[in-house]
N, CA, C and O of each residue as an XYZ file, in Angstrom:
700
protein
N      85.487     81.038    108.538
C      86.675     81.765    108.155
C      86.292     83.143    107.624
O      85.425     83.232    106.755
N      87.151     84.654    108.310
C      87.001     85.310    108.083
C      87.336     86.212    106.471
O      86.849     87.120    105.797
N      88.545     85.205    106.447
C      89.076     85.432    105.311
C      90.243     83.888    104.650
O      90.315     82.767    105.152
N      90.918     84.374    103.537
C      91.357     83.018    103.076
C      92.771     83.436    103.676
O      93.375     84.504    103.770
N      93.037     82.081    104.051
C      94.578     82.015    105.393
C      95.775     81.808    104.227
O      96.459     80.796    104.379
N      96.073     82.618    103.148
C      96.984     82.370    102.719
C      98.262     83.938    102.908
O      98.063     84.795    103.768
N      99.514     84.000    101.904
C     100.523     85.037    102.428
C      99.786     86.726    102.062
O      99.885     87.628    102.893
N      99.285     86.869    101.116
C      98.351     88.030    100.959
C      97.704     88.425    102.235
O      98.252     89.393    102.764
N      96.726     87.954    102.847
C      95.845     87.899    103.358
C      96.225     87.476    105.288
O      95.513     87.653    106.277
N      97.130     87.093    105.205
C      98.094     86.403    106.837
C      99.211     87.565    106.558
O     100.353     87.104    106.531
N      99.137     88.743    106.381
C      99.261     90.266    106.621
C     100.007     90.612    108.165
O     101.182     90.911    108.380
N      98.911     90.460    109.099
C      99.132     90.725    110.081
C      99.454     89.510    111.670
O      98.773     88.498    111.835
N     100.212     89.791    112.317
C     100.268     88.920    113.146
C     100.661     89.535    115.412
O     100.817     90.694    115.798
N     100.671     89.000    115.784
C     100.617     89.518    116.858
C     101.814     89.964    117.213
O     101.910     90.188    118.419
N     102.857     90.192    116.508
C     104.166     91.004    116.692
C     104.168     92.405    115.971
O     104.960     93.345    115.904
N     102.634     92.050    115.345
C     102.072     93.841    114.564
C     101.486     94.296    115.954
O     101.654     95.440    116.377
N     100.982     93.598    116.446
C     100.379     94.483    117.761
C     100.723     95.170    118.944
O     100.189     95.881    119.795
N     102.304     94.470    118.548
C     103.218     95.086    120.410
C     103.124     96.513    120.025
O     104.156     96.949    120.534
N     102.502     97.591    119.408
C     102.122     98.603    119.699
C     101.186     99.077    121.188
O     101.235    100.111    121.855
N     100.473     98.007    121.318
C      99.403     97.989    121.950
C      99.776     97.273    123.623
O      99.874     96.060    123.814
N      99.900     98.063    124.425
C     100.850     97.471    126.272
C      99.882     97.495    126.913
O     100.190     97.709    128.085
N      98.501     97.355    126.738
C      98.038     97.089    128.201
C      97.987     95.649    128.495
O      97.728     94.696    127.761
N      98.252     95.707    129.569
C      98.551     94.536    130.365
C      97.405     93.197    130.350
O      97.811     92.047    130.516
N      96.675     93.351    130.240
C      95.515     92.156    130.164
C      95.462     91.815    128.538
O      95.010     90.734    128.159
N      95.941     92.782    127.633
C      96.384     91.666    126.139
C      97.321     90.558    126.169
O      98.542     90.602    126.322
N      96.606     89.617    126.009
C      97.669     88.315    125.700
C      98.361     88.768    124.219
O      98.432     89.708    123.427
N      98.876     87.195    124.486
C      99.710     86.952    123.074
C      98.689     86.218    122.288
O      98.939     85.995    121.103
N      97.660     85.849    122.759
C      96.278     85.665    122.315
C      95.437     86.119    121.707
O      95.034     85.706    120.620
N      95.006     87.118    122.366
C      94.531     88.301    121.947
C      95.156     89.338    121.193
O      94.429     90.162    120.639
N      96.409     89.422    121.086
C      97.054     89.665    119.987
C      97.161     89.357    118.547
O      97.604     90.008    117.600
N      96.588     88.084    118.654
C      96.502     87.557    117.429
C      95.221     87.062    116.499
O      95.009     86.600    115.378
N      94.357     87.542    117.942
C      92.709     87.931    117.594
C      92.530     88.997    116.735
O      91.827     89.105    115.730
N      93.618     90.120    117.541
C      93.205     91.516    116.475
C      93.855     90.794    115.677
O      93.170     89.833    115.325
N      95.195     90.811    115.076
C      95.684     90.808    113.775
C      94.689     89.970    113.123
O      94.243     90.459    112.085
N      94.230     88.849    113.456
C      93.236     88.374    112.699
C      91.920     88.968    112.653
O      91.401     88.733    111.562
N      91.433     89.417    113.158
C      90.685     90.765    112.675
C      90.979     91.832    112.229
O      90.102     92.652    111.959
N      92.368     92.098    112.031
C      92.618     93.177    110.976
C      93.042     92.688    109.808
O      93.131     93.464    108.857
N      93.390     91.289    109.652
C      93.555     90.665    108.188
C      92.206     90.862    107.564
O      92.023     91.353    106.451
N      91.187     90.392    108.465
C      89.178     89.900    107.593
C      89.159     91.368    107.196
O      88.913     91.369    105.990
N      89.311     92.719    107.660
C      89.761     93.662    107.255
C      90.487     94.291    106.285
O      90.240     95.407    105.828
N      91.220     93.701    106.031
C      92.153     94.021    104.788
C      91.856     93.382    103.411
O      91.884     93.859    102.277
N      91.583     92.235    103.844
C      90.599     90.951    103.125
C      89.108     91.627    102.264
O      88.513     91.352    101.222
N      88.962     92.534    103.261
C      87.384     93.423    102.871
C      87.905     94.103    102.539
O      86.945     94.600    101.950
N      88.628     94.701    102.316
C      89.483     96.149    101.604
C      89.249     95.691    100.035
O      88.509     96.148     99.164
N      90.270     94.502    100.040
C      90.476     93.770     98.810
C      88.854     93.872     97.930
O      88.487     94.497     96.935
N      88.316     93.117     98.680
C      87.128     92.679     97.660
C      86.493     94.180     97.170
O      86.277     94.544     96.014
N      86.320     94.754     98.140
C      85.624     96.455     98.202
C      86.297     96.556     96.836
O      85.858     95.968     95.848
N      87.573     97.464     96.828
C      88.936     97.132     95.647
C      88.440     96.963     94.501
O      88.377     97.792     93.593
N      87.949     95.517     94.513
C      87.879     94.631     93.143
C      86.575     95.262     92.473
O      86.458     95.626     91.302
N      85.299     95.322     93.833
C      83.960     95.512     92.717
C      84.317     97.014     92.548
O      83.875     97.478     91.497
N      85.081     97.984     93.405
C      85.028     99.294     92.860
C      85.923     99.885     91.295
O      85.842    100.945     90.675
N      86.865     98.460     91.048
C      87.211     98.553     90.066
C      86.246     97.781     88.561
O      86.347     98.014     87.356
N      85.572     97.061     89.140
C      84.671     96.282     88.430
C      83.866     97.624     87.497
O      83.656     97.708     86.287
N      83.559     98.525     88.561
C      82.436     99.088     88.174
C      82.822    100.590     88.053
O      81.927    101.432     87.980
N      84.228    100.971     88.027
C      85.030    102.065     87.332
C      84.455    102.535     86.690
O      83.821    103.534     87.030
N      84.388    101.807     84.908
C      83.777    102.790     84.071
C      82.572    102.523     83.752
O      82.622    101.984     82.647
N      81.781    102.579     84.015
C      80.315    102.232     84.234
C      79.339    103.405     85.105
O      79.770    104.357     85.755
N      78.018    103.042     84.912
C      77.473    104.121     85.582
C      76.697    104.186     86.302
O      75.490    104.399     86.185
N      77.940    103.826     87.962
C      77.363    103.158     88.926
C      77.424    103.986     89.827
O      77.713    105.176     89.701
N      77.085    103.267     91.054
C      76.765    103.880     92.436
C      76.825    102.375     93.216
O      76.222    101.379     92.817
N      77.961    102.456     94.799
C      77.581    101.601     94.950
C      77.557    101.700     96.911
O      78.537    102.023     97.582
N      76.701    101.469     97.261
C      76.602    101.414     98.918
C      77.420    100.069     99.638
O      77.640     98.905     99.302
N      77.694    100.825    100.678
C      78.603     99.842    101.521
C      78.167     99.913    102.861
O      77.876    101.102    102.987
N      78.002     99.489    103.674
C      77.650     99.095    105.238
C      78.108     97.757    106.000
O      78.113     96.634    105.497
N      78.411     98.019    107.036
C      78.512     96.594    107.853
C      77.191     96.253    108.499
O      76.429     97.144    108.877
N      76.948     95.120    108.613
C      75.549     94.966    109.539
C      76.048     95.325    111.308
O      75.159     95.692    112.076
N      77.256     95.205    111.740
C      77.404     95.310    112.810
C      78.571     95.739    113.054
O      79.493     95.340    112.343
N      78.851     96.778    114.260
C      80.227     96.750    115.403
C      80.371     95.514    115.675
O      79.524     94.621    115.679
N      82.037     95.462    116.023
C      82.692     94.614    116.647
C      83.799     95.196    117.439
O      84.652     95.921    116.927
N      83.779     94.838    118.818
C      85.088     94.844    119.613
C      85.629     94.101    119.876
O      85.177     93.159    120.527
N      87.495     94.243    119.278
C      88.082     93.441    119.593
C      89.190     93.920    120.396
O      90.121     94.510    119.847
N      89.170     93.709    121.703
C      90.210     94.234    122.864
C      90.455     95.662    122.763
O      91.564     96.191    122.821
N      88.932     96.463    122.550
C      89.421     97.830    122.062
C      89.874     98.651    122.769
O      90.642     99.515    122.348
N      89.415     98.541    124.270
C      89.267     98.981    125.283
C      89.284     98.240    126.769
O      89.451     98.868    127.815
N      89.125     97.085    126.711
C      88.884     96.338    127.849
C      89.163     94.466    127.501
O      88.966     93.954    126.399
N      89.403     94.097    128.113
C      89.740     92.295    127.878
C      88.251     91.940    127.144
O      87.671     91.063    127.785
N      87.784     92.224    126.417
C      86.426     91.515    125.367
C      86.456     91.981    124.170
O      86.547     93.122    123.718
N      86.327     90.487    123.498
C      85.515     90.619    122.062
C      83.959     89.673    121.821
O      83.340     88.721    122.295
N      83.887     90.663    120.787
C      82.271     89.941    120.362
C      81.618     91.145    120.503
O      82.068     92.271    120.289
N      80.578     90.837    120.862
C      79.415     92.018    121.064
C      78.756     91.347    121.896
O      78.060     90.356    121.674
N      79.071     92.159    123.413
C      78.296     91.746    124.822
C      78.030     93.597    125.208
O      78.671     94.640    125.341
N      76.523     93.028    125.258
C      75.728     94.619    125.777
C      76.091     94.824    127.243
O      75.487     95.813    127.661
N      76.640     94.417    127.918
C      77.488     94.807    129.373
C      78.765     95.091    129.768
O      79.819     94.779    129.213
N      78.593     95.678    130.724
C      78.425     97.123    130.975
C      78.055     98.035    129.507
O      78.836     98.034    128.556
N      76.592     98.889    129.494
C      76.873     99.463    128.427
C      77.024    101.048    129.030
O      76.407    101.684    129.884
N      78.107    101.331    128.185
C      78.570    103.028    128.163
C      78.888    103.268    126.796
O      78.608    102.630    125.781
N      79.526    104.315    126.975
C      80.050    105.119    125.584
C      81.244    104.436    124.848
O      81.621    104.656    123.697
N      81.679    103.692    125.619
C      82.726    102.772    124.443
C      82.469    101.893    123.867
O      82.946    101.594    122.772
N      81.191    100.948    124.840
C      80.647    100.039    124.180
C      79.740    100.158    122.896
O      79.589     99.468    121.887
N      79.342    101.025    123.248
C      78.728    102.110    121.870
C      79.458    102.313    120.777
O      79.136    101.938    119.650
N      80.533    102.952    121.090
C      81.289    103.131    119.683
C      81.610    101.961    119.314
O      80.930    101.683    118.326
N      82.120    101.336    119.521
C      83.007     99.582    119.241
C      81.933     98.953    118.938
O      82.263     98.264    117.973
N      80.664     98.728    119.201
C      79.669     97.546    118.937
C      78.550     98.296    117.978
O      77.807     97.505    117.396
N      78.330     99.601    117.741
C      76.936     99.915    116.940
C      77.655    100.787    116.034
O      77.199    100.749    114.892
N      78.914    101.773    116.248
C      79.388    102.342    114.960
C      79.743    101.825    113.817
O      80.777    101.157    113.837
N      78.883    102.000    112.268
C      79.593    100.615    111.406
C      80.258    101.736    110.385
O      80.087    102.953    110.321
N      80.980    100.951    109.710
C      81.709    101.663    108.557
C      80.182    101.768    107.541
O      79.279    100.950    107.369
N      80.366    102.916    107.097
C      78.968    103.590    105.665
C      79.713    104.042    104.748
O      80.656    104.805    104.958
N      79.368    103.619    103.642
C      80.248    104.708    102.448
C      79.574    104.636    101.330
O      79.241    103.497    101.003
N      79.238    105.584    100.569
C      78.835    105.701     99.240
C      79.842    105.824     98.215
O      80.611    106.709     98.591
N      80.283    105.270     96.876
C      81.040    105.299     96.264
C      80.490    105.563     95.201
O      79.316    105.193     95.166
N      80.856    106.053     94.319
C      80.708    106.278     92.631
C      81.548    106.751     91.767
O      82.365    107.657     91.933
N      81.296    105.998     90.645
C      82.179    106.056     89.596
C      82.273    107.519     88.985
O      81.604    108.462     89.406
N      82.981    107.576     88.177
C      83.087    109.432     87.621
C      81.993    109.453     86.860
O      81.426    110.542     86.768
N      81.438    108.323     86.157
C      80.416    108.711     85.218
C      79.008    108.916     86.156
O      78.160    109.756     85.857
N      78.927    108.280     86.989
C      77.776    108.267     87.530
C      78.126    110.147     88.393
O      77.350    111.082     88.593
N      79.313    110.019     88.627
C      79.458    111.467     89.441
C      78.870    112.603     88.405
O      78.059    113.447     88.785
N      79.390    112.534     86.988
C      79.055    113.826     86.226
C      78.132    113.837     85.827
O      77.801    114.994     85.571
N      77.177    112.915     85.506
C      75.797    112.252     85.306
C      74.585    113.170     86.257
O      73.502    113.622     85.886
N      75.371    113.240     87.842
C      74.810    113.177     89.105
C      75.087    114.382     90.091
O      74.593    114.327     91.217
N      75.998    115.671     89.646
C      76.643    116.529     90.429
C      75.715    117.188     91.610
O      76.190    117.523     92.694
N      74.329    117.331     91.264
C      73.635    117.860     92.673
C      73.287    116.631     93.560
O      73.229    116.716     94.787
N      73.070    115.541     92.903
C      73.368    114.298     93.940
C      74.692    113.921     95.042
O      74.734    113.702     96.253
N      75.435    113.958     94.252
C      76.989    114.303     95.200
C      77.058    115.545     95.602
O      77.596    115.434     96.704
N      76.911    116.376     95.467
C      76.707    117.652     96.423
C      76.079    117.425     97.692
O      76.387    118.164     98.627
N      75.128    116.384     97.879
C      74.407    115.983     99.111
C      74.900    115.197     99.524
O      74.789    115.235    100.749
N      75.487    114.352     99.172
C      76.185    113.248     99.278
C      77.182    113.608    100.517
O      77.223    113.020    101.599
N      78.002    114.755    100.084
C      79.108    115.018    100.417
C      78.434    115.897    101.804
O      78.649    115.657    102.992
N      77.657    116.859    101.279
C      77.350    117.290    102.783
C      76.069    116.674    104.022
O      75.356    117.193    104.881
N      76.268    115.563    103.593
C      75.918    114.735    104.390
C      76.827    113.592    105.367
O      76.428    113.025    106.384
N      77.945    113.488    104.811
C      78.747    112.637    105.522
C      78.435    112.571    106.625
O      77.989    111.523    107.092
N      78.598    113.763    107.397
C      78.689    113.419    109.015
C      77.225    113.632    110.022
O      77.009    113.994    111.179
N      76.372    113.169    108.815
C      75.113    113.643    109.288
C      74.516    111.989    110.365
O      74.294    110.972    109.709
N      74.398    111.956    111.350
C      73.675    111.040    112.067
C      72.275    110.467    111.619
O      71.204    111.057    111.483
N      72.673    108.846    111.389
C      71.591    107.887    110.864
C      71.891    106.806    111.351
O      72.859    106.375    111.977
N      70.651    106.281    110.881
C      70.848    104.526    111.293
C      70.525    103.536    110.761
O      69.312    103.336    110.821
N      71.260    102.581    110.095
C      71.513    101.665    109.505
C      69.625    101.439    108.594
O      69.519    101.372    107.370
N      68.283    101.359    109.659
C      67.800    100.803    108.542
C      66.728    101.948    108.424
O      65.505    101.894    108.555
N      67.688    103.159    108.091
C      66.740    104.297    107.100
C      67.547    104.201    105.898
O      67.570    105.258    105.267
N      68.387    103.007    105.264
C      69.162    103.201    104.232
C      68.478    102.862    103.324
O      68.757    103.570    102.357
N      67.555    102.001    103.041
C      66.591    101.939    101.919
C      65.852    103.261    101.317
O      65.619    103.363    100.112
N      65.476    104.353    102.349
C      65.424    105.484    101.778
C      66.239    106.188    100.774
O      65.800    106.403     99.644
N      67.934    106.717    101.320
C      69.094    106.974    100.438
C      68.682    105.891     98.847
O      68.498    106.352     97.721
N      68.646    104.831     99.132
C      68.456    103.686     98.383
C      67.880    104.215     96.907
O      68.242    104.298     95.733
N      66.686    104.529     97.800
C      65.262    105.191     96.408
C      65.714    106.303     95.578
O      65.692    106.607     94.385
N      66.272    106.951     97.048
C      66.688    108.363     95.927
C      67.848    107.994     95.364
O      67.857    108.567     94.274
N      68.999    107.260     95.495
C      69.865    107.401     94.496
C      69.828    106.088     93.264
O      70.899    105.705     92.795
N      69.040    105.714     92.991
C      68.798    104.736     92.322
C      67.430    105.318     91.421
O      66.900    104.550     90.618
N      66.968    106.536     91.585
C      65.901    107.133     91.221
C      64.596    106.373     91.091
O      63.690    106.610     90.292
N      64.656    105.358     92.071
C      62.976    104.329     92.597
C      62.049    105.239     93.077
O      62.188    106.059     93.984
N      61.004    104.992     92.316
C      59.719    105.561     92.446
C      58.515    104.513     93.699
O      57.868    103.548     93.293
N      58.497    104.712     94.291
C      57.701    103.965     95.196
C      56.964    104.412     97.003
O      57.551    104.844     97.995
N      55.900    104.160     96.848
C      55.222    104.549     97.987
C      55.727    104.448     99.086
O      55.243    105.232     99.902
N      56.760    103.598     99.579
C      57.465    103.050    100.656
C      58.474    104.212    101.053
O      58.786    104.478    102.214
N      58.952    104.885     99.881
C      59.743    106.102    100.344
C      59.539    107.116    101.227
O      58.515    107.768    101.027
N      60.086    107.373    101.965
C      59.695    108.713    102.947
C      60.734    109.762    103.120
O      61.663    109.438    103.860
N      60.761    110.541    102.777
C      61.434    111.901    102.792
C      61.934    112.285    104.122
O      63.032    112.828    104.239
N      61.248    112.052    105.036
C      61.950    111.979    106.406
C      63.306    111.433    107.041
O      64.127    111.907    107.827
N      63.138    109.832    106.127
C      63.908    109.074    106.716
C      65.212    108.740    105.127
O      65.754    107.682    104.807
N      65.300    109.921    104.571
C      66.718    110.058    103.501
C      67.114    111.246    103.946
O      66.731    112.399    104.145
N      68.329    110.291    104.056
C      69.544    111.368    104.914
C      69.996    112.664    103.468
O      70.359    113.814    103.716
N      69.907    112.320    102.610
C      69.883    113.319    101.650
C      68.855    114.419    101.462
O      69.112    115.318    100.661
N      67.669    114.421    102.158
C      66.360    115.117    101.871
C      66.351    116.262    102.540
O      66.921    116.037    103.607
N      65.898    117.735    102.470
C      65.784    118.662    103.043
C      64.955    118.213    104.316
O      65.069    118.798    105.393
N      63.977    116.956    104.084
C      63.180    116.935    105.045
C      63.588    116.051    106.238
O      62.828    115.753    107.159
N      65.262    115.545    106.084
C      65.269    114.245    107.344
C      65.177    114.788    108.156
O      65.533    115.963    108.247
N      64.459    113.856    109.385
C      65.248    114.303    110.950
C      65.738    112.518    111.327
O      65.124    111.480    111.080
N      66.823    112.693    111.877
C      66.708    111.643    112.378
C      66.642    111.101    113.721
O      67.339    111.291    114.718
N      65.545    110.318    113.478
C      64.689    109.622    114.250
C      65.636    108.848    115.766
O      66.815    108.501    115.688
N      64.992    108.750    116.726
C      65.542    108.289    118.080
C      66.775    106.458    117.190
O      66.453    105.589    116.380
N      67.980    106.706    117.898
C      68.785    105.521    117.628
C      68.997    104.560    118.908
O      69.921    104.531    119.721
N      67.667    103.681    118.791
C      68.094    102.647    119.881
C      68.807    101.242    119.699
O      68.783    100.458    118.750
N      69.487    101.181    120.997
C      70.327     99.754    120.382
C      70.175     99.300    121.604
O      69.704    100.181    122.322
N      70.400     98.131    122.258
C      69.999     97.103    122.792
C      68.492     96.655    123.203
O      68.082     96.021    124.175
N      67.649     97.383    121.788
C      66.164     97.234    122.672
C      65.447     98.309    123.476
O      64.224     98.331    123.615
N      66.453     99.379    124.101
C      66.146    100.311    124.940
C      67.299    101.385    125.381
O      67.206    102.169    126.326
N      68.416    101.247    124.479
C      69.164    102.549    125.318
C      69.034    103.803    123.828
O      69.330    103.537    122.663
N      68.626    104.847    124.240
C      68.889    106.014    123.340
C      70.133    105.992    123.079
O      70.814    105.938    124.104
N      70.944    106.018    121.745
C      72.659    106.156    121.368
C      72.956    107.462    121.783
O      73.748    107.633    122.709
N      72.412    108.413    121.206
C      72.388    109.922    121.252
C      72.469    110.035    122.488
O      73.583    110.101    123.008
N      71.514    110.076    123.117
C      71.763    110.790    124.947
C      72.662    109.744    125.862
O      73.131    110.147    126.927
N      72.872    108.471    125.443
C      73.978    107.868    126.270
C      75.665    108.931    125.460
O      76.512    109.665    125.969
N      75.517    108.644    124.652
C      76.709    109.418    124.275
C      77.543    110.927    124.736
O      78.709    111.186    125.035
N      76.212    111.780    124.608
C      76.335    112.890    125.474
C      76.586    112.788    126.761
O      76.731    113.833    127.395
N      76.673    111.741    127.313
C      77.243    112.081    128.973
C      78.654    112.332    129.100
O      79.141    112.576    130.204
């Protein structure tokens, strides 16, 4: 269970979806998304709770999904099937939600840290150079760190993004 099946949380249902006319959505698959946009909303919630948990406090807190998921985003499939791979399958299966959050204290504590923060948003990375960010914003001292691979550092580049084993993200994308 993605989430708990009660009236909070059973949000959405497949009469939220008749937005959506292409013809190969069932009434099935209709109710796949809404139930994947409830586990969604469901994750909103909890997100919610610890970001209120940790309001006034002097925190910092990272967020990531381990994975894409498509659900009827584009074509009759869900899950994560590496075929046909193109540029949609790409976005839908390897783009994950990232977010850094922090509390005000940790913000005023931290202002040239969020200064990078911020102009980094739309900077291209991949999921496991995040232990880097990690060091530096947690101020960990350790040999394992590399300046290369923190998306905050004058020095990143980032490094080739392969996903199924062998496709470059970057140059499939550009086509």
């Amino acid at each position: 269970e993605r989430y708990p099946h009660n009236q909070k949380y059973n949000h959405f249902t497949s009469d939220s979806i008749n937005w959506r006319t292409e013809k190969w959505l069932s009434p099935i698959s209709k109710q796949e998304i809404a139930e994947y946009d409830n586990s969604v909303l469901y994750n909103d919630n909890v997100m919610k709770k610890i970001f209120d948990y940790y309001r006034n406090t002097n925190a910092v807190i990272v967020y990531l999904s381990d994975h894409g998921e498509e659900i009827y985003d584009y074509r009759n499939s869900k899950g994560r099937k590496n075929i046909p791979m193109n540029k949609m399958l790409l976005k839908y299966q390897y783009e994950i939600p990232f977010m850094v959050w922090c509390s005000d204290l940790y913000k005023n504590k931290n202002t040239n840290l969020l200064s990078k923060l911020k102009s980094a948003q739309n900077t291209p990375m991949a999921s496991d150079n995040v232990c880097h960010l990690l060091f530096r914003i947690a101020s960990l001292k350790t040999p394992y760190y590399r300046s290369i691979y923190d998306i905050l550092s004058p020095d990143y580049r980032c490094r080739r993004r392969i996903v199924a084993d062998k496709i470059d993200y970057d140059k499939m994308m550009e086509k």
